[in-house]
MARKOL-435792 format. One record per residue (C-alpha): x, y, z; residue number from 1; residue in one letter. Coordinates in pm, 1 decimal. Each point is the difference from the previous one (the first is absolute). Layout:
! MARKOL-435792
- xx	yy	zz	num	residu
- X	Y	Z	NUM	a
...
//
This chain:
! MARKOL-435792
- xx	yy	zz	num	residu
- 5404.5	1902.6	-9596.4	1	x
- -352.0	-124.9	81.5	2	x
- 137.9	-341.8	66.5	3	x
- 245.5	86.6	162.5	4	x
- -182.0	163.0	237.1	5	x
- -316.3	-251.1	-14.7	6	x
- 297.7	-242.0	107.3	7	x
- 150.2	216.0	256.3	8	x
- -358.0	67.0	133.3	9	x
- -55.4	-403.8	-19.6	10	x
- 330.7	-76.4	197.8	11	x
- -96.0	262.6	287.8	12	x
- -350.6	-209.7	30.5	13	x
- 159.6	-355.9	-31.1	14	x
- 270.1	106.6	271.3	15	x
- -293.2	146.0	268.6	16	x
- -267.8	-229.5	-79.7	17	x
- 182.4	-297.7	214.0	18	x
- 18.5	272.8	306.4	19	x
- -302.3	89.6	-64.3	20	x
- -146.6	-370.3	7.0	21	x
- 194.2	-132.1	269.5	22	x
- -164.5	334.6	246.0	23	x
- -363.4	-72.2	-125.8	24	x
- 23.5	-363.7	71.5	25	x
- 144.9	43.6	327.1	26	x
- -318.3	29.0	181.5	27	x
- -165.0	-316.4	-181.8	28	x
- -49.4	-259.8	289.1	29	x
- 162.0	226.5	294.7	30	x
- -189.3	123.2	288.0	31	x
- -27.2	345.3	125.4	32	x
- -57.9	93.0	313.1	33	x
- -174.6	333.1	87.9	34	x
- 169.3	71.8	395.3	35	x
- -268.5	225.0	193.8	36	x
- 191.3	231.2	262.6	37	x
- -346.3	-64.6	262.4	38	x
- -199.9	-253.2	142.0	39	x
- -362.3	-68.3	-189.9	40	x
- -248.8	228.0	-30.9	41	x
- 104.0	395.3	-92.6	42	x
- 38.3	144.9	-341.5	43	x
- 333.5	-120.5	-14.8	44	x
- -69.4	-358.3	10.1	45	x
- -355.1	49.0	-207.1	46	x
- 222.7	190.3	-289.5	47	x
- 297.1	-252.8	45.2	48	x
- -279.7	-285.8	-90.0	49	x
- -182.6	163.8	-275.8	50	x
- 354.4	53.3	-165.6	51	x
- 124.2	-369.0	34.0	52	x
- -337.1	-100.0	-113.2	53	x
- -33.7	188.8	-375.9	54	x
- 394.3	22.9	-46.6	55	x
- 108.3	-316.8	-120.4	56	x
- -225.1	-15.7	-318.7	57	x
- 205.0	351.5	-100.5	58	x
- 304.9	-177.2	65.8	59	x
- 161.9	-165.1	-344.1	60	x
- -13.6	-420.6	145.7	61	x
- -294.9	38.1	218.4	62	x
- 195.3	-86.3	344.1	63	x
- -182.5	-100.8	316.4	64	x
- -16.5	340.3	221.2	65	x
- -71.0	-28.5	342.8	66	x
- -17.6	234.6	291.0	67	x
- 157.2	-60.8	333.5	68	x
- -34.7	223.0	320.1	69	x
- 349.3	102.5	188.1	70	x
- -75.9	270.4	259.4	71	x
- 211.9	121.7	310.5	72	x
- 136.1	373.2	72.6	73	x
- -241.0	192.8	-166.1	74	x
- 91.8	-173.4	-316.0	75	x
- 371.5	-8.5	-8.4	76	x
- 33.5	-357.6	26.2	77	x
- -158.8	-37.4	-305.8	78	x
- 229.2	293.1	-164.3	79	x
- 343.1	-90.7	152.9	80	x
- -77.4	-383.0	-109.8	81	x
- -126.3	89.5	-378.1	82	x
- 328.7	276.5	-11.3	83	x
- 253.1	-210.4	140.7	84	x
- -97.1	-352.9	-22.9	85	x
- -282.6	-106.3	-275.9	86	x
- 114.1	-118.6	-333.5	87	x
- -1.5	300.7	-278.3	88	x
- -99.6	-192.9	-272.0	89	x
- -309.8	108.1	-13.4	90	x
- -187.7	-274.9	244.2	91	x
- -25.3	221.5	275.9	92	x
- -193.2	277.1	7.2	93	x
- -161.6	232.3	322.0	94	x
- -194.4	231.2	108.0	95	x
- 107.4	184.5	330.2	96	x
- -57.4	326.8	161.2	97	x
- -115.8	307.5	-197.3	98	x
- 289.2	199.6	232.2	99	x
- 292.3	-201.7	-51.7	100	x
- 233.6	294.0	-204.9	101	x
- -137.4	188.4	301.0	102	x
- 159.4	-253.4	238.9	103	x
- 328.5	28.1	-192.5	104	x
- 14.4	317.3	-15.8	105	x
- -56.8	19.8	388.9	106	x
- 245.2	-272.3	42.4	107	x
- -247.7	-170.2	253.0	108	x
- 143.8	-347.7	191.2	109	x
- -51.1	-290.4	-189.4	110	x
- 29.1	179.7	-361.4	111	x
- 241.5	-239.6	-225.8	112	x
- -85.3	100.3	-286.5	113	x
- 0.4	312.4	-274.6	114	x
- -359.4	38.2	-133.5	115	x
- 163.1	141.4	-360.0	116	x
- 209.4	-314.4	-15.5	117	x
- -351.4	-200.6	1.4	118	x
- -151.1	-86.2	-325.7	119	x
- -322.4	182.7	-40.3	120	x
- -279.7	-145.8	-205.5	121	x
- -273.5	178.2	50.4	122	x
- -235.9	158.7	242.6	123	x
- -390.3	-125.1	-30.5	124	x
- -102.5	305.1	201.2	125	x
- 103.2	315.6	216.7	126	x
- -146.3	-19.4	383.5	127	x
- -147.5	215.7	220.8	128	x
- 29.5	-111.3	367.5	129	x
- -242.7	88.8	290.4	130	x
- 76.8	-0.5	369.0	131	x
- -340.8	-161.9	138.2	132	x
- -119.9	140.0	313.0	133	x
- -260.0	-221.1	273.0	134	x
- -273.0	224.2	93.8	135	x
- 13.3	-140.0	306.7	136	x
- 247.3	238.5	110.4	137	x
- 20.6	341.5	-40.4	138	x
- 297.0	39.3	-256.4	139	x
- -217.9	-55.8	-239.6	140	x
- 19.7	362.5	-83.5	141	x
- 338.2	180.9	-108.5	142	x
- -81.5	227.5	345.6	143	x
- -48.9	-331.4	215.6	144	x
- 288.2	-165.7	-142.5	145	x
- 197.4	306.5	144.1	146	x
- -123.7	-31.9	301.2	147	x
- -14.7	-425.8	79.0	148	x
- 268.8	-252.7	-15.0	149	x
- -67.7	-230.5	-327.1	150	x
- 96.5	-328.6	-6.4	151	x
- 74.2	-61.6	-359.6	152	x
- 74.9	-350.9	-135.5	153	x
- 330.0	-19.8	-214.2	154	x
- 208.0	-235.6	-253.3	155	x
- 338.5	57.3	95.4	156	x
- 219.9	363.8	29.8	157	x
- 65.8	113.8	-338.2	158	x
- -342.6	-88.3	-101.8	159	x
- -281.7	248.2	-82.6	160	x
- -191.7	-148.6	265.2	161	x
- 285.0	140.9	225.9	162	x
- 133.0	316.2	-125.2	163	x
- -319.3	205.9	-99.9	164	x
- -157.0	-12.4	383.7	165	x
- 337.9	98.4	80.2	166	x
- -47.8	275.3	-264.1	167	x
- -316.0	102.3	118.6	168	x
- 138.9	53.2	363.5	169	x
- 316.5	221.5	-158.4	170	x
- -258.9	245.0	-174.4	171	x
- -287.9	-48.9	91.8	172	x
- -13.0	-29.5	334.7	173	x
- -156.4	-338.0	32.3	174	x
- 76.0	-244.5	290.6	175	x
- 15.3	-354.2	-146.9	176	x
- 154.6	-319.6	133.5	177	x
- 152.9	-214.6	-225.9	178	x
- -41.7	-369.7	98.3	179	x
- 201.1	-213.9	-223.3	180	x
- -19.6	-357.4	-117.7	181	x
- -259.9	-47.8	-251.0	182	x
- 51.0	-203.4	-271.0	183	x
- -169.6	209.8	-243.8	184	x
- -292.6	234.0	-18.7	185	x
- -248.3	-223.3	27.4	186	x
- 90.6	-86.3	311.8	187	x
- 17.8	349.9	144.3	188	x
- -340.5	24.2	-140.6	189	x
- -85.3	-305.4	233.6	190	x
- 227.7	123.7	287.9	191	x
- -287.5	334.1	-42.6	192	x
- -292.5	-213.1	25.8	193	x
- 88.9	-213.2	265.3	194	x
- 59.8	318.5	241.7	195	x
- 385.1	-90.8	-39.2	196	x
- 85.5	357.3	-160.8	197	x
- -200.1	321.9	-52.2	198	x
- 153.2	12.0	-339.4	199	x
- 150.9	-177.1	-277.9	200	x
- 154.5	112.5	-393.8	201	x
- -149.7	-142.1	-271.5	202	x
- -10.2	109.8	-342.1	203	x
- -364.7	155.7	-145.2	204	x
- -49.5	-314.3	-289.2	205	x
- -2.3	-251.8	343.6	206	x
- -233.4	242.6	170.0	207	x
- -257.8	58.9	-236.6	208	x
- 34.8	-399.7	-121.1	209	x
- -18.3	-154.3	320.1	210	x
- -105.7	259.4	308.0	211	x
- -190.4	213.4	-170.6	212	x
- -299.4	-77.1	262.9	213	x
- 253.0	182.7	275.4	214	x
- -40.1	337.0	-131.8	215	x
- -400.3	-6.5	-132.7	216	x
- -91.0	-157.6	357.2	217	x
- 194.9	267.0	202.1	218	x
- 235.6	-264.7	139.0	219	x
- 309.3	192.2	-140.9	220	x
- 135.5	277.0	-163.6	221	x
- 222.9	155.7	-204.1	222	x
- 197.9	356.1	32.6	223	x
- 293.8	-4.8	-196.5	224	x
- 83.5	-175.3	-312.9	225	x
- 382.0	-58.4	-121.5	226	x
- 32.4	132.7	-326.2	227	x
- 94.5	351.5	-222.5	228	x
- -311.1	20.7	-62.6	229	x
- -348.4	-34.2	122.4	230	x
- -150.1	-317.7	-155.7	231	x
- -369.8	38.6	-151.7	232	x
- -153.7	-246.7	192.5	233	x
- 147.5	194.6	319.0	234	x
- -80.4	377.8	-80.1	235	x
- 13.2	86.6	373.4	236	x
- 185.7	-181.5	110.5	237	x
- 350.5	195.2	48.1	238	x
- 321.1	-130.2	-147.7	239	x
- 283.8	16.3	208.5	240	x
- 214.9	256.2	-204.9	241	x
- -286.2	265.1	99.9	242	x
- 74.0	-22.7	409.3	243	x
- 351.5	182.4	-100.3	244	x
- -0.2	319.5	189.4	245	x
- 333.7	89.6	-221.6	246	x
- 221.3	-65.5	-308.9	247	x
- 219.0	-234.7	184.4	248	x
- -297.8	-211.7	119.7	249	x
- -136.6	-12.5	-347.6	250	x
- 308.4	-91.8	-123.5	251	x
- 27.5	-260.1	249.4	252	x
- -365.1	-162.8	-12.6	253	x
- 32.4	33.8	-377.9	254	x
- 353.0	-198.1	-4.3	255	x
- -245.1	-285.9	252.4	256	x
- -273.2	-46.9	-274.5	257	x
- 182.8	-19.1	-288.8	258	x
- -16.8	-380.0	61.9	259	x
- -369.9	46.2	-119.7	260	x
- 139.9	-28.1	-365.1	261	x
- 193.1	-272.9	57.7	262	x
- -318.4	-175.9	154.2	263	x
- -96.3	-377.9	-89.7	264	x
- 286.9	-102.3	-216.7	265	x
- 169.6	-321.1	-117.6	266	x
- 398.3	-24.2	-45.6	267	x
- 280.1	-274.6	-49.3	268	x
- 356.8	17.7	95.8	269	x
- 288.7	256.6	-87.4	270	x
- 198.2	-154.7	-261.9	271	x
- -272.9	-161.3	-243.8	272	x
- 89.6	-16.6	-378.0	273	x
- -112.7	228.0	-152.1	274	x
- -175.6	-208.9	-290.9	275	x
- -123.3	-150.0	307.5	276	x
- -136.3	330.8	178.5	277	x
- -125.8	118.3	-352.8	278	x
- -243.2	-314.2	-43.9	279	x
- -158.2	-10.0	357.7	280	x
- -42.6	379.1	-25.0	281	x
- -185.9	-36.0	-318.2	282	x
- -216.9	-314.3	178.0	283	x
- -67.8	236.9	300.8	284	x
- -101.5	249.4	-242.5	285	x
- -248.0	-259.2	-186.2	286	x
- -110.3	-154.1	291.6	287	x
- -114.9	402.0	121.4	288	x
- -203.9	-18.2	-325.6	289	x
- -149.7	-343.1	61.6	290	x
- -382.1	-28.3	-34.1	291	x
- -47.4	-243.5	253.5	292	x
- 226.3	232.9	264.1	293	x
- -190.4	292.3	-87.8	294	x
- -319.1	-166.7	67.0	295	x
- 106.9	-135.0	315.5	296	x
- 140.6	363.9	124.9	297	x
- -353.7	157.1	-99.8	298	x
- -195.8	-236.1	189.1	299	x
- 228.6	-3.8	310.4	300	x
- -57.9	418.3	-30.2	301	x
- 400.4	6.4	59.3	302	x
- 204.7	287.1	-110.3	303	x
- 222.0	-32.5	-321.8	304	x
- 266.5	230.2	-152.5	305	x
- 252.8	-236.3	-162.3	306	x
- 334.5	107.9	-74.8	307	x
- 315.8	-127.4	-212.5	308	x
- 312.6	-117.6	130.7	309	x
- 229.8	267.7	-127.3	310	x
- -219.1	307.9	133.2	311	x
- -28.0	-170.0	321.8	312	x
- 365.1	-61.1	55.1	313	x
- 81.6	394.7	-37.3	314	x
- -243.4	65.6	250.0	315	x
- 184.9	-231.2	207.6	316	x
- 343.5	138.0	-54.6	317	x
- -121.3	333.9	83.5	318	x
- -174.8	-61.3	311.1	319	x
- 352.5	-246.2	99.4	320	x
- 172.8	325.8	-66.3	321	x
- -228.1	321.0	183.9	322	x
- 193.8	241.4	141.6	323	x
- 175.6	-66.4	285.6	324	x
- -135.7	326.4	238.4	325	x
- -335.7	-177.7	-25.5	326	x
- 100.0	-347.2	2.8	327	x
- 222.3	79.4	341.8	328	x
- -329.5	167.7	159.0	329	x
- -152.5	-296.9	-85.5	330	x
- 200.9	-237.9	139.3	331	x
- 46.0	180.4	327.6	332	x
- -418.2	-73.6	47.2	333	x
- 56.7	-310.9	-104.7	334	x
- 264.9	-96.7	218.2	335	x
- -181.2	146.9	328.3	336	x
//
């Protein structure tokens, strides 16, 4: 009996290894391309890098992994190309916006994709965006902002950049301008300094990394951040759920931020093996644990909350799939 099922237990082996084999030396001498959903120069692109920098050395055959930059619409180029288009064999990988279940579920022009159909690998860290204020206007205060047209500097409709002024003007009371066009975040960062806008989006890691000098000088400010939750570094600073007056507002701004835990995260293609799936999930999950990354993320000061694939792909599903009351409040602002 102990042969038998030493023999049986040999067979099952001999008969997977070649699978097995033929999946881990797929990657030896390919090239994988990490597709950033923005132009240079935001989180997006800096995680996007870091990733396609430490990855290949987790992944079995060492292939060359490069990142490329693909933005337009707020992203959507990037995630219509990489859903419809890209090879799912594992050589294509992305990192787009933190709101695109949001965007399905709102069924905003230009979505041609399902964000549970993706491939999730794995999130390098939730996000916390900031609407960044000019002092040299007098929204710079919730109470000015109420009272003065904002110019605001955005990505594309469907884009965080666009819906949460729009947000802000539903509930709070807030009278900003959207003015799209912007590459990316960066650039509505620029569009800010050079007078162009009063106001841009940008997430809290690019503000503290690169414009930190805005706020400590007085050039700036801050008075909502776009998360659950307040973040420590921004203890009052309000988030955006606490401007509900009601339950159907909270419900609404809650529905808006739950893109927060989707934040800075790197996916492939619906349709991936899964053998396939299962060994770049475990690199992303090595790569998270790297020395050299961690190092790199202490010095740079930059938020990091990693996440696997699988948790991060329910989160997906159930933002994809919020209920509809909200979502169709929602996409009336959104719309207007």
């Amino acid at each position: 009996m102990k042969r038998m099922l030493g023999a049986a237990a040999l067979a099952t082996l001999v008969a997977a290894s070649p699978a097995l084999a033929a999946d881990e030396d797929f990657f030896k001498g390919k090239t994988v391309t990490v597709y950033i959903g923005f132009s240079p120069g935001g989180t997006y692109d800096l995680f996007g890098r870091m990733v396609a920098r430490f990855i290949s050395k987790q992944i079995p055959g060492n292939p060359t992994v490069v990142a490329s930059n693909m933005p337009g619409a707020g992203s959507f180029t990037a995630s219509n190309w990489l859903y419809r288009i890209a090879p799912k064999d594992g050589t294509a990988l992305g990192t787009v916006s933190q709101t695109l279940a949001i965007d399905e579920a709102l069924k905003a022009k230009g979505v041609q994709f399902k964000a549970a159909e993706f491939t999730w690998i794995g999130r390098v860290t939730s996000n916390i965006e900031v609407q960044v204020i000019s002092t040299r206007t007098p929204a710079y205060t919730l109470a000015g902002a109420k009272t003065v047209v904002v110019p605001t500097a955005s990505t594309g409709p469907g884009s965080p950049s666009d819906t949460y002024p729009k947000l802000m003007n539903e509930v709070a009371g807030t009278k900003f301008k959207i003015i799209r066009g912007f590459p990316g975040s960066t650039d509505g960062l620029l569009a800010v300094e050079r007078g162009e806008t009063e106001a841009a989006l940008t997430s809290w890691n690019t503000m503290k990394s690169t414009r930190m000098n805005w706020l400590t000088e007085k050039k700036a400010a801050l008075f909502v951040q776009y998360a659950a939750q307040r973040s420590p570094e921004l203890k009052d600073v309000p988030t955006l759920v606490e401007l509900a007056s009601n339950e159907d507002d909270r419900k609404l701004l809650a529905f808006a931020v739950s893109s927060a835990e989707i934040g800075r995260s790197i996916l492939a293609p619906p349709g991936l093996p899964a053998d396939r799936t299962a060994i770049l999930r475990k690199a992303f999950d090595a790569t998270m644990k790297d020395p050299e990354m961690l190092a790199e993320i202490q010095k740079s000061n930059l938020d990091f909350e990693p996440l696997d694939g699988a948790s991060l792909a329910k989160i997906v599903a159930a933002a994809a799939n919020a209920d509809e009351k909200v979502v169709a409040r929602m996409q009336k602002i959104t719309e207007e």
